[in-house]
Structure formats: structure tokens, C-alpha cells
C-alpha atoms as an extended CHARMM CRD file, in Angstrom:
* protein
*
       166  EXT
         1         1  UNK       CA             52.1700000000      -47.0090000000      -21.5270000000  PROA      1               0.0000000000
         2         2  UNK       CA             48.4510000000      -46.0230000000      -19.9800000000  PROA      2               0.0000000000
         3         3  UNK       CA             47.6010000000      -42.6140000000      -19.3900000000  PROA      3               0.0000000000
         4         4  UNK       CA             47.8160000000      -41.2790000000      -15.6710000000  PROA      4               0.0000000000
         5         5  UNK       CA             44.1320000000      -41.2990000000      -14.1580000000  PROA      5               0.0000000000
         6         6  UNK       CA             44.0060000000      -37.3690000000      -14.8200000000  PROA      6               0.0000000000
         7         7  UNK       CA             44.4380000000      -37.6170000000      -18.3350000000  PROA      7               0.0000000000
         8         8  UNK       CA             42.1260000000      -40.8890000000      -18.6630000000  PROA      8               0.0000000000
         9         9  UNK       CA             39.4570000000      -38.2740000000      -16.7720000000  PROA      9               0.0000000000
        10        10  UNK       CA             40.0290000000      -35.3720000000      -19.0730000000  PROA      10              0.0000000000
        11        11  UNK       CA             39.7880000000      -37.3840000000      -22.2350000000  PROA      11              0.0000000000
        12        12  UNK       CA             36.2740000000      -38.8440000000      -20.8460000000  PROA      12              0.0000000000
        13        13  UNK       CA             35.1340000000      -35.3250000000      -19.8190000000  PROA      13              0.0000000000
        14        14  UNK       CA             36.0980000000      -33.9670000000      -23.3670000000  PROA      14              0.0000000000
        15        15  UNK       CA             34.4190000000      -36.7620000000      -25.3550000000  PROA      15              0.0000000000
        16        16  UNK       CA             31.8000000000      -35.6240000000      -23.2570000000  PROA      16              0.0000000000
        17        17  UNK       CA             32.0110000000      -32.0470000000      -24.0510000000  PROA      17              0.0000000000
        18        18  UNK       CA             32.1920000000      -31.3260000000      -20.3460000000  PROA      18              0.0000000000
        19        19  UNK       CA             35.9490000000      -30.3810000000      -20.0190000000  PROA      19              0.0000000000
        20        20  UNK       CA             36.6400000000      -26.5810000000      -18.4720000000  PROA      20              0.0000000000
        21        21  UNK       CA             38.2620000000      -24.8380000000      -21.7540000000  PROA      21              0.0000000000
        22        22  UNK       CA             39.6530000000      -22.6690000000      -18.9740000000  PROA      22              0.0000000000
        23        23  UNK       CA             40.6720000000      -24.4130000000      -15.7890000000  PROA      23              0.0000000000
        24        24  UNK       CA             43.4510000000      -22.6920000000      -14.7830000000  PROA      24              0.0000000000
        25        25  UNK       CA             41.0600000000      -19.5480000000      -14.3050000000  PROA      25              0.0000000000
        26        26  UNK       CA             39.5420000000      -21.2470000000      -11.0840000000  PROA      26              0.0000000000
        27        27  UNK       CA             41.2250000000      -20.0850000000       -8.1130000000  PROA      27              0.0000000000
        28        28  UNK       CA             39.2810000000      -21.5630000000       -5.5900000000  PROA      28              0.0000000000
        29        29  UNK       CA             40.7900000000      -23.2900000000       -2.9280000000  PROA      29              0.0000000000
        30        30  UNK       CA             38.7610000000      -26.2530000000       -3.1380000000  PROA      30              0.0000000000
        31        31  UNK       CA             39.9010000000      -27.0800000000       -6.4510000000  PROA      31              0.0000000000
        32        32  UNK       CA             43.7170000000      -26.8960000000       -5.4830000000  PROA      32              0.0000000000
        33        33  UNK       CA             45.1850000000      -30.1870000000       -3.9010000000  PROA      33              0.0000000000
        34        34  UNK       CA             42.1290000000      -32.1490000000       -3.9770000000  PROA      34              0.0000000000
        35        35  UNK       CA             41.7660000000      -35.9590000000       -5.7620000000  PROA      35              0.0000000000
        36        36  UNK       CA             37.9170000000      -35.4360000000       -5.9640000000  PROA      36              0.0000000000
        37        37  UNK       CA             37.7380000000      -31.6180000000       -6.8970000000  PROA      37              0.0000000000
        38        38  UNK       CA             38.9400000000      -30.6280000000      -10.4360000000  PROA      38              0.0000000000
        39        39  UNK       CA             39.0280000000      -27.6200000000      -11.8810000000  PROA      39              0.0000000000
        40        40  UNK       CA             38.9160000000      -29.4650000000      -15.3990000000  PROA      40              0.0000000000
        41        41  UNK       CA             34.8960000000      -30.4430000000      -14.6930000000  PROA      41              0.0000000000
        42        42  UNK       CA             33.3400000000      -27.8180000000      -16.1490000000  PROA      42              0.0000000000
        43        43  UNK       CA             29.6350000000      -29.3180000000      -14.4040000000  PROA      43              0.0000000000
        44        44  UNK       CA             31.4570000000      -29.8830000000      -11.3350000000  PROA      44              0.0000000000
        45        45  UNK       CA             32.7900000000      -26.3030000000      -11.2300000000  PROA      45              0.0000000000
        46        46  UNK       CA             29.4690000000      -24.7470000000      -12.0450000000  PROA      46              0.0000000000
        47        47  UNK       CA             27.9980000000      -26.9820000000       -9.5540000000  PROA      47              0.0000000000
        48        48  UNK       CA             30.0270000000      -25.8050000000       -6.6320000000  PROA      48              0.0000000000
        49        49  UNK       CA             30.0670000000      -21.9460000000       -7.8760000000  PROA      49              0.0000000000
        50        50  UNK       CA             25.9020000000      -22.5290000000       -7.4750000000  PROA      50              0.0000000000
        51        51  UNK       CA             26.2020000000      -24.2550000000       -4.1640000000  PROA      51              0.0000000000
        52        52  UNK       CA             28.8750000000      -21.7240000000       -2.7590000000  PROA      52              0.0000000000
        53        53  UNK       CA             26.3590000000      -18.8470000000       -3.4760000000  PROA      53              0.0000000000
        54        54  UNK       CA             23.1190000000      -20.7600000000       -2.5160000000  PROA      54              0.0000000000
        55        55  UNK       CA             24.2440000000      -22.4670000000        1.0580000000  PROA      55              0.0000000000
        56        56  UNK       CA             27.3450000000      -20.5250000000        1.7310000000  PROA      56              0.0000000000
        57        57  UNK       CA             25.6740000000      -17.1230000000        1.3380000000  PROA      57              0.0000000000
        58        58  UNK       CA             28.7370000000      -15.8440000000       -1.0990000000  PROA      58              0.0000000000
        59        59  UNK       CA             28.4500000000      -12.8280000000       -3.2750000000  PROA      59              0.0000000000
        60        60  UNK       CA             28.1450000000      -13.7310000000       -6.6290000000  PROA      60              0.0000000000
        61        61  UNK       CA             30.8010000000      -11.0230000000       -7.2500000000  PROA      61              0.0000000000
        62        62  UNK       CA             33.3480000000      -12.9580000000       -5.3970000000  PROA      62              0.0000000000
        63        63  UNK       CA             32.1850000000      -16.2750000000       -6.2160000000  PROA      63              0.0000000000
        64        64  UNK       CA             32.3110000000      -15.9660000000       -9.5280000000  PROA      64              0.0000000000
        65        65  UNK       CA             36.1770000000      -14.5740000000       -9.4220000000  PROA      65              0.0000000000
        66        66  UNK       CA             37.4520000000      -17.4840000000       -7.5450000000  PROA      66              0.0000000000
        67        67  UNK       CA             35.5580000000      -19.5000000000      -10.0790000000  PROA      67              0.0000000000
        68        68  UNK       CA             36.6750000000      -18.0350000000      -13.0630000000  PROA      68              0.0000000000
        69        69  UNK       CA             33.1940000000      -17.3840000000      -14.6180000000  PROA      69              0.0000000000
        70        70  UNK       CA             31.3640000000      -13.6290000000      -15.3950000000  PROA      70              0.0000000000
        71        71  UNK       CA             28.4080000000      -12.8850000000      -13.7470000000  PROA      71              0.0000000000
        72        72  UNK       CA             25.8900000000      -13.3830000000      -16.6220000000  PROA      72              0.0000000000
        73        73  UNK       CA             27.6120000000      -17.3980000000      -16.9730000000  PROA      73              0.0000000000
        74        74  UNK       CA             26.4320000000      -17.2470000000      -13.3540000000  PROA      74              0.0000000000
        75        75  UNK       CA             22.7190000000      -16.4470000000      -14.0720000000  PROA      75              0.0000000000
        76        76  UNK       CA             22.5810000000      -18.5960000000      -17.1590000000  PROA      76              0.0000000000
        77        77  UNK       CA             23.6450000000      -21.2570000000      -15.2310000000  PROA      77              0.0000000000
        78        78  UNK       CA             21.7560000000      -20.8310000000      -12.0550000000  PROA      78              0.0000000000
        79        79  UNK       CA             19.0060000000      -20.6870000000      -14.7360000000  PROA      79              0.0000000000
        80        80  UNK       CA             20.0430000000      -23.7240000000      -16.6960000000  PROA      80              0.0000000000
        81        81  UNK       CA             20.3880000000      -25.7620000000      -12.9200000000  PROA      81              0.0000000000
        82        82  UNK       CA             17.0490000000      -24.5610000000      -11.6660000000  PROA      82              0.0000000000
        83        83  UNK       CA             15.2500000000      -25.8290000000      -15.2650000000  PROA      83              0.0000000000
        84        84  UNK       CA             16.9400000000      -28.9160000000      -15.8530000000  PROA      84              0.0000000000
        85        85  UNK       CA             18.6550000000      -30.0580000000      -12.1390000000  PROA      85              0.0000000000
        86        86  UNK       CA             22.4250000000      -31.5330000000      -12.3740000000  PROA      86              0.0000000000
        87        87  UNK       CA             22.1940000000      -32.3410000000      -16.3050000000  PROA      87              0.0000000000
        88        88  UNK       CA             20.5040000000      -28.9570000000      -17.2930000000  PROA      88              0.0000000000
        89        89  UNK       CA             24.3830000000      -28.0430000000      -16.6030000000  PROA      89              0.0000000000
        90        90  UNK       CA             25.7590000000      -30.4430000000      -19.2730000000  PROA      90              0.0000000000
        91        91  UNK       CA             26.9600000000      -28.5550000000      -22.3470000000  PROA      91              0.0000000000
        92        92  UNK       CA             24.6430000000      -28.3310000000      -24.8510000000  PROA      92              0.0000000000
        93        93  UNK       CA             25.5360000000      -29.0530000000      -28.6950000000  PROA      93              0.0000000000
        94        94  UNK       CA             25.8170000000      -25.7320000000      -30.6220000000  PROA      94              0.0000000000
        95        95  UNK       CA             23.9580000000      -25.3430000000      -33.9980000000  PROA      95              0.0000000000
        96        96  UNK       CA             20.7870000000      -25.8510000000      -35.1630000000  PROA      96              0.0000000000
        97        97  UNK       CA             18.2640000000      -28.3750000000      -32.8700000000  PROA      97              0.0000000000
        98        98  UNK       CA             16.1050000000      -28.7290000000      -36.1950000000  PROA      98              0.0000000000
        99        99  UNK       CA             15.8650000000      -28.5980000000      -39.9130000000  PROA      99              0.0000000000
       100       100  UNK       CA             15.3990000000      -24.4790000000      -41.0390000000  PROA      100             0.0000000000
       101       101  UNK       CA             14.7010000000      -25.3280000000      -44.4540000000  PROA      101             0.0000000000
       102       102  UNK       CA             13.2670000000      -28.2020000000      -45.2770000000  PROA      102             0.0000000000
       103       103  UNK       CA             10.6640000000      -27.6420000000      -42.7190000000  PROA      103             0.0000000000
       104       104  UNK       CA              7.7670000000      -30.0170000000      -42.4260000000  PROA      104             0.0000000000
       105       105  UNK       CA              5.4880000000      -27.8940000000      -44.1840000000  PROA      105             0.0000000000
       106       106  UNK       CA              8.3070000000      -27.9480000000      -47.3030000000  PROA      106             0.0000000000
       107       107  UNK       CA              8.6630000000      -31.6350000000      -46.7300000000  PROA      107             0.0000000000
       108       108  UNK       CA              4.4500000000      -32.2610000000      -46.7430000000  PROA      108             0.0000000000
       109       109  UNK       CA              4.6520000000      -30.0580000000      -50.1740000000  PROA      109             0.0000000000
       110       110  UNK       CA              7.2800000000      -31.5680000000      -51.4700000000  PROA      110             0.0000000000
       111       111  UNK       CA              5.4350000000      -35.3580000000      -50.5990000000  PROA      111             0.0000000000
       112       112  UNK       CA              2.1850000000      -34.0990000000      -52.4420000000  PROA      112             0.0000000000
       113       113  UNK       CA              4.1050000000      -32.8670000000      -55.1950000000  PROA      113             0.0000000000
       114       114  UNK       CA              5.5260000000      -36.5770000000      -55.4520000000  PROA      114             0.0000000000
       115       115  UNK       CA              2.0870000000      -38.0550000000      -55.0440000000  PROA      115             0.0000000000
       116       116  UNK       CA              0.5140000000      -35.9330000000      -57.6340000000  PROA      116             0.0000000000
       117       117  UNK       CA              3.2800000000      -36.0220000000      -60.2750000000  PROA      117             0.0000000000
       118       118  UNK       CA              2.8060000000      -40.0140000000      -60.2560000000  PROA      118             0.0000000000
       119       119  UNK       CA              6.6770000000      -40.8200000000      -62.3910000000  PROA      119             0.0000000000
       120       120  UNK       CA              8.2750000000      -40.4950000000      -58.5790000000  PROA      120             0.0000000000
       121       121  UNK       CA             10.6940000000      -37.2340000000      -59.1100000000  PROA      121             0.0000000000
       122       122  UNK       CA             13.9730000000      -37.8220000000      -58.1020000000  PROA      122             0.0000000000
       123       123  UNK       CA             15.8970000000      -35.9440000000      -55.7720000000  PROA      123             0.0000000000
       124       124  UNK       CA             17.5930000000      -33.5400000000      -58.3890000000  PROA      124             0.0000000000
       125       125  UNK       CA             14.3700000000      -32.5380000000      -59.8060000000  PROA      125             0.0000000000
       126       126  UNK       CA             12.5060000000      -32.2700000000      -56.3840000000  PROA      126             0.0000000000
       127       127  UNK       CA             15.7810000000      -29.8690000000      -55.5970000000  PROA      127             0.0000000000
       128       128  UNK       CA             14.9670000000      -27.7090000000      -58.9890000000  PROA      128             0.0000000000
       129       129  UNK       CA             11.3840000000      -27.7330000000      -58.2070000000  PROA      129             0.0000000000
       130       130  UNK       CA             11.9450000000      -26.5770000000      -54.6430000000  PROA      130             0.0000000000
       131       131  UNK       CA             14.0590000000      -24.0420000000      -56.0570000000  PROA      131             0.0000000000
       132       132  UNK       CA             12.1690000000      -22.8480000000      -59.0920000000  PROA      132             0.0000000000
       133       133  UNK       CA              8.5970000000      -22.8560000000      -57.0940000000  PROA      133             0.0000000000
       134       134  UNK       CA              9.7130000000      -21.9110000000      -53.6970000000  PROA      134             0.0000000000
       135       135  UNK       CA             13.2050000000      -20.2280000000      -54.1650000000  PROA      135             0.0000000000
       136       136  UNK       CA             14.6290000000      -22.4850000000      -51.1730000000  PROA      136             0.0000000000
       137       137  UNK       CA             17.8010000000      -25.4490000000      -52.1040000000  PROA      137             0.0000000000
       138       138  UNK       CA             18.3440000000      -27.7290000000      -50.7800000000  PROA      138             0.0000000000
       139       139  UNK       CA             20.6000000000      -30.7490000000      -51.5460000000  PROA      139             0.0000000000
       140       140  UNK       CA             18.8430000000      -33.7740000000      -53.2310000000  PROA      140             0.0000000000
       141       141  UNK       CA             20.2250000000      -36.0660000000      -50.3280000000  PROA      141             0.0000000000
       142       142  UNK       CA             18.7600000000      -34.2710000000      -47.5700000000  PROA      142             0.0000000000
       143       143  UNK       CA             15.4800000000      -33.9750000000      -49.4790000000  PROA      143             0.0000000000
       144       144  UNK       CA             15.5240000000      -37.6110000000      -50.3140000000  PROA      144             0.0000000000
       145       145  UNK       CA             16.0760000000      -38.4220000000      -46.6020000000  PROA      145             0.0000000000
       146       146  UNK       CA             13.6470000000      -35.8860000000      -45.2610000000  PROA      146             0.0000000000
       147       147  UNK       CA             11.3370000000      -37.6190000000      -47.5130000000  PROA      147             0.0000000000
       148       148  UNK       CA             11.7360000000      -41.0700000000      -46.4300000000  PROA      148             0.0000000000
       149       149  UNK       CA             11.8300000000      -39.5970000000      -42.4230000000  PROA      149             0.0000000000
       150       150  UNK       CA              8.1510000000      -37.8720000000      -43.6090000000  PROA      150             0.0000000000
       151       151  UNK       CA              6.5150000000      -41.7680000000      -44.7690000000  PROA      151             0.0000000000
       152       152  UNK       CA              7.7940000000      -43.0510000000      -41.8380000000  PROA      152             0.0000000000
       153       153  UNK       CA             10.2140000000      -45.2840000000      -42.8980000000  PROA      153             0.0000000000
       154       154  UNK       CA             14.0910000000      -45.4640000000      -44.1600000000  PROA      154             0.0000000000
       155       155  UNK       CA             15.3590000000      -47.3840000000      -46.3560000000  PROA      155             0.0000000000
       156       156  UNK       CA             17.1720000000      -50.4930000000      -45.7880000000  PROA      156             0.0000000000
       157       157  UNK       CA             20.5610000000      -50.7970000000      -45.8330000000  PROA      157             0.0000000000
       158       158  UNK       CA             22.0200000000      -53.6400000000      -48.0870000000  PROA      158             0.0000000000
       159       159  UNK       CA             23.6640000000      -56.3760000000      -46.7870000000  PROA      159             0.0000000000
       160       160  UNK       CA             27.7860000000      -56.7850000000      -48.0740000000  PROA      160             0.0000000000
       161       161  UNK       CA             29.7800000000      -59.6240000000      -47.7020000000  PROA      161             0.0000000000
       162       162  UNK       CA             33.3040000000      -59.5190000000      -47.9270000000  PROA      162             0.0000000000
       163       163  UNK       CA             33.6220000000      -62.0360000000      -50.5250000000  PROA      163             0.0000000000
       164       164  UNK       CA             30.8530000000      -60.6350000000      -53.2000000000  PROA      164             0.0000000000
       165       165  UNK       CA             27.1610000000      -62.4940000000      -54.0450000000  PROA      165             0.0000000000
       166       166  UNK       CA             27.8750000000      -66.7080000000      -53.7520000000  PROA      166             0.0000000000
């Protein structure tokens, strides 16, 4: 049995991270009885709360009531729209955009260090000396890949077949 086109269109908008964790907080009358306007589109609802104040000359007080959003949601996304158009209103991935400790300035240390020791450290004893010199650890994995990121290059992955080496 297939799932009903609204469920098919909320599972695609939360892979997407772009379902409305609260729809039933819009009250608008646009998103009531309409096949094009759902409450469940969280960029779709933002959208319209922007347009409604921008064209229609709404109060943000009221518009953002009938929308089910606060006021500062409303500037951060008037901000967000203004920076970025339609997709600046995508949700964003929470968490860190970059690495916080092993920087590139660890990583171009920790490369010279390598260099200079000449009997290729592995990650383990990179991790100790990161630790011991520098007081930052870090696992020997993510060293070991920030490492091979750093020389430009990753390493390949081997080939399996299912039936072992011929």
C-alpha cells in the first residue's frame, strides 16, 4: 500500500530538513483547505509570512500570529531571505561548519612534525604528541584523515570481491 501524496510530501520535506516541527501553529487561512499551500513547508510558510508583510503591508505583530512564528524568527528570516534569496530560507545543518581542533595551523604542525621525524609517526603517537606538546586530543583517525586531506590526497579504497583474491 503507497503512502497518500501528503505523506509522500512530508517524508521528502523531512529528508530535507524542511518539514514545519510545528504546523498546526499556522492559522492562516491560506494554509487551510488548499492542495498547493501547506502548513507542513516550513520554506513555504516563511516565504508567505515575508511576502504577507512585504506586499500586503501586514504588521509583523499579526503576521507572525497567524503564522505561528515570534517576531525575532521573523527578522532572522527576513534577514536570512534578503542574504541568500529563496534557499537562504532552507534549514541550515546545526553543529560545527569546520574542524575546532585540529585546525590547519595544528594540521601544518602536525605535517612538519611528520616530515622532520623521518620513521612516519603513526596516528597514536601523533595523538600523544599533540597532546603532550600542545595539550589538544584528538582521535588518531581524525588526525590521520586530516593529514591525508592536508597532502592533498586520500587514500584509496581497496577493491573486495565477494569471492576473495582468484
Amino acid at each position: 500500500m503507497s503512502a497518500r501524496p501528503s505523506q509522500r510530501r512530508q517524508q521528502a520535506l523531512k529528508a530535507e530538513g524542511a518539514l514545519h516541527p510545528h504546523p498546526e501553529a499556522v492559522t492562516d487561512a491560506l494554509f487551510h483547505g488548499s492542495a498547493f499551500f501547506d502548513p507542513h513547508d516550513l520554506v513555504q510558510v516563511k516565504y508567505e509570512m515575508l511576502r504577507r508583510v512585504r506586499v500586503e503591508a501586514a504588521t509583523v505583530s499579526a503576521t507572525v500570529a497567524a503564522f505561528g512564528f515570534s517576531r525575532p524568527v521573523f527578522y532572522q528570516t527576513q534577514k536570512a531571505f534578503e542574504g541568500g534569496g529563496l534557499p537562504g530560507l532552507l534549514p541550515r545543518k546545526r553543529g560545527p561548519r569546520g574542524p575546532h581542533k585540529l585546525t590547519d595551523e595544528v594540521v601544518r604542525t602536525l605535517d612538519t612534525y611528520r616530515r622532520e621525524d623521518g620513521s612516519v609517526p603513526s596516528g597514536r603517537e601523533l595523538a600523544r604528541h599533540l597532546e603532550t606538546e600542545y595539550g589538544i586530543t584528538a582521535h588518531p583517525r581524525s588526525i590521520e584523515r586530516s593529514l591525508a586531506r592536508y597532502r592533498g590526497g586520500r587514500k584509496k579504497k581497496r577493491s573486495r570481491t565477494k569471492g576473495g583474491p582468484s
